[in-house]
N, C-alpha and C positions, 0 to 999 in steps of 0.2 A: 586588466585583470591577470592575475599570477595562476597556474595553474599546477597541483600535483597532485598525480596520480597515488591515491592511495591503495586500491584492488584493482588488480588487473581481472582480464576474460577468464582466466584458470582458475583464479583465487573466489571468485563472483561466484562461479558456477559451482567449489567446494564449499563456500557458505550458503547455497540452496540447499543443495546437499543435505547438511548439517541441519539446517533447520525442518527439513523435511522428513529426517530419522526422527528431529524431537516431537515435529507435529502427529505422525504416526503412531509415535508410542505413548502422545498421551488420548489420542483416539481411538486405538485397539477395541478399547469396549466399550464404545459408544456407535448410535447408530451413522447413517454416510455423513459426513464431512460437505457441508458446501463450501467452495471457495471462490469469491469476491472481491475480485480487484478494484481498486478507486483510479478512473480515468484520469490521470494517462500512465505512467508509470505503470502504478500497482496492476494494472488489467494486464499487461504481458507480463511481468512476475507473477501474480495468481494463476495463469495459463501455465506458466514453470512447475511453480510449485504441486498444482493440480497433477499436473503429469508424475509428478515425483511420488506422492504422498495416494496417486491410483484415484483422485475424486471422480466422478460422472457427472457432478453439481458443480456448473460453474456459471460464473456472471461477471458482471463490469458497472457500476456505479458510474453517474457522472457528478458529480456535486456542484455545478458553476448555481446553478439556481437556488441551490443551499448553502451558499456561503455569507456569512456575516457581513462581510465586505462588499457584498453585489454594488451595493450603488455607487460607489467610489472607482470600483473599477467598470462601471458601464457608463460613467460620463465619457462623452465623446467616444465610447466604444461600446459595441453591441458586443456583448460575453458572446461566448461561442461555447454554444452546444452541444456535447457529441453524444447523448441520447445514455439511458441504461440500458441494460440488456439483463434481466434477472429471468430467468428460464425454469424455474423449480417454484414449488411453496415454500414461500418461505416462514411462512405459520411452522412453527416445533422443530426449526430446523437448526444443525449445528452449523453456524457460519464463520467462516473464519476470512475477518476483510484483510484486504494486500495493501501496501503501498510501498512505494520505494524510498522517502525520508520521512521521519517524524518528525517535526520539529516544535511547534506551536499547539499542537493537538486540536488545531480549528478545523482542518481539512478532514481528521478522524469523526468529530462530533456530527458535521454534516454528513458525512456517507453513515452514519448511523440513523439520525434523519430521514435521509430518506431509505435506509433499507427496512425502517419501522412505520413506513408508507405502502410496503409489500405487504406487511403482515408482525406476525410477534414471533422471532426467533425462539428458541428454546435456549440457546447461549451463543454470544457472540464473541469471538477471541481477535486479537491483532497480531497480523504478523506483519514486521517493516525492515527491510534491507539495510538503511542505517537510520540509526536514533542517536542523533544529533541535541540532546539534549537542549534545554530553553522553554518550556514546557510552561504557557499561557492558561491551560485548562488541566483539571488533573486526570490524561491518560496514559497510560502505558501500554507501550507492548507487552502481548504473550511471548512471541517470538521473536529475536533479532541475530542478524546475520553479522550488523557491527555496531558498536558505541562508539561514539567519537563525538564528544563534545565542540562545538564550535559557536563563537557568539559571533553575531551580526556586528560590522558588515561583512563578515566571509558566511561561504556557504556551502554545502555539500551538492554535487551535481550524481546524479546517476545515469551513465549512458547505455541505451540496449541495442540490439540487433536489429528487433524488432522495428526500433528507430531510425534505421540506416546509418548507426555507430557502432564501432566496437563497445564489446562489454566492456565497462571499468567503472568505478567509481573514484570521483574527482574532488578536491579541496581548493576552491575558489577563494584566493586572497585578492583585495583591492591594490 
């Protein structure tokens, strides 16, 4: 695999930034803002952007048990878990889910799923780090930090801190 760095650490953290001025202003006059990351990625960028954009309401999605694919990938392997954590009602609330790629809109549809297993939002927005065009279902983000189209077999990696990487975001060629 071929690897190049498209956003480095500095650039990552000026398109939080940026999406975090636009999330703020179009929340001004609306009531608090939840924000909901989708396990693994998106749960430390929603911890990001929460901090930027001043939330109290945060959470973490895990979707392995809502995905379409479950049985394909639990042959010969038990999916792995890493639990939700939704802290708030989420009945009438303003949620805004995280993730770090879009790509297929299958991984968005489940953590919708089950965050309408908490309760009935009042509105739910996306916000995703890069959107990678390819789109299997019809979702869009509200928010993105980048566009970059890329078709399979290359792929968009995101690496974080949080992860024991430097920030950047990467373009995997075969």
């Amino acid at each position: 695999m071929n690897t190049e760095q498209l956003v480095d650490g500095t650039e990552l953290g000026l398109m939080l930034d940026r999406m975090a001025a636009q999330i703020r202003e179009r929340h001004r006059r609306h009531h608090e803002l939840a924000v909901v990351g989708i396990r693994r990625g998106g749960d430390h960028l929603a911890q990001r952007l929460a901090a930027r954009v001043g939330a109290t309401k945060t959470g973490a999605i895990d979707i392995t048990l809502y995905r379409d694919d479950l049985q394909s990938i639990a042959v010969g392997n038990i999916p792995q878990v890493h639990g939700s954590e939704i802290g708030f009602e989420v009945d009438g609330a303003d949620v805004l889910l995280v993730d770090d790629v879009l790509f297929s809109g299958r991984t968005v549809r489940a953590a919708i799923d089950e965050l309408f297993d908490y309760g009935r939002p009042a509105r739910v927005q996306l916000a995703v780090l890069v959107d990678r065009g390819g789109r299997e279902l019809p979702i869009a983000a509200d928010y993105v930090g980048l566009s970059h189209p890329v078709l399979p077999p290359n792929s968009i990696v995101v690496h974080l801190a949080e992860e024991g990487a430097e920030d950047g975001i990467f373009l995997m060629t075969p």
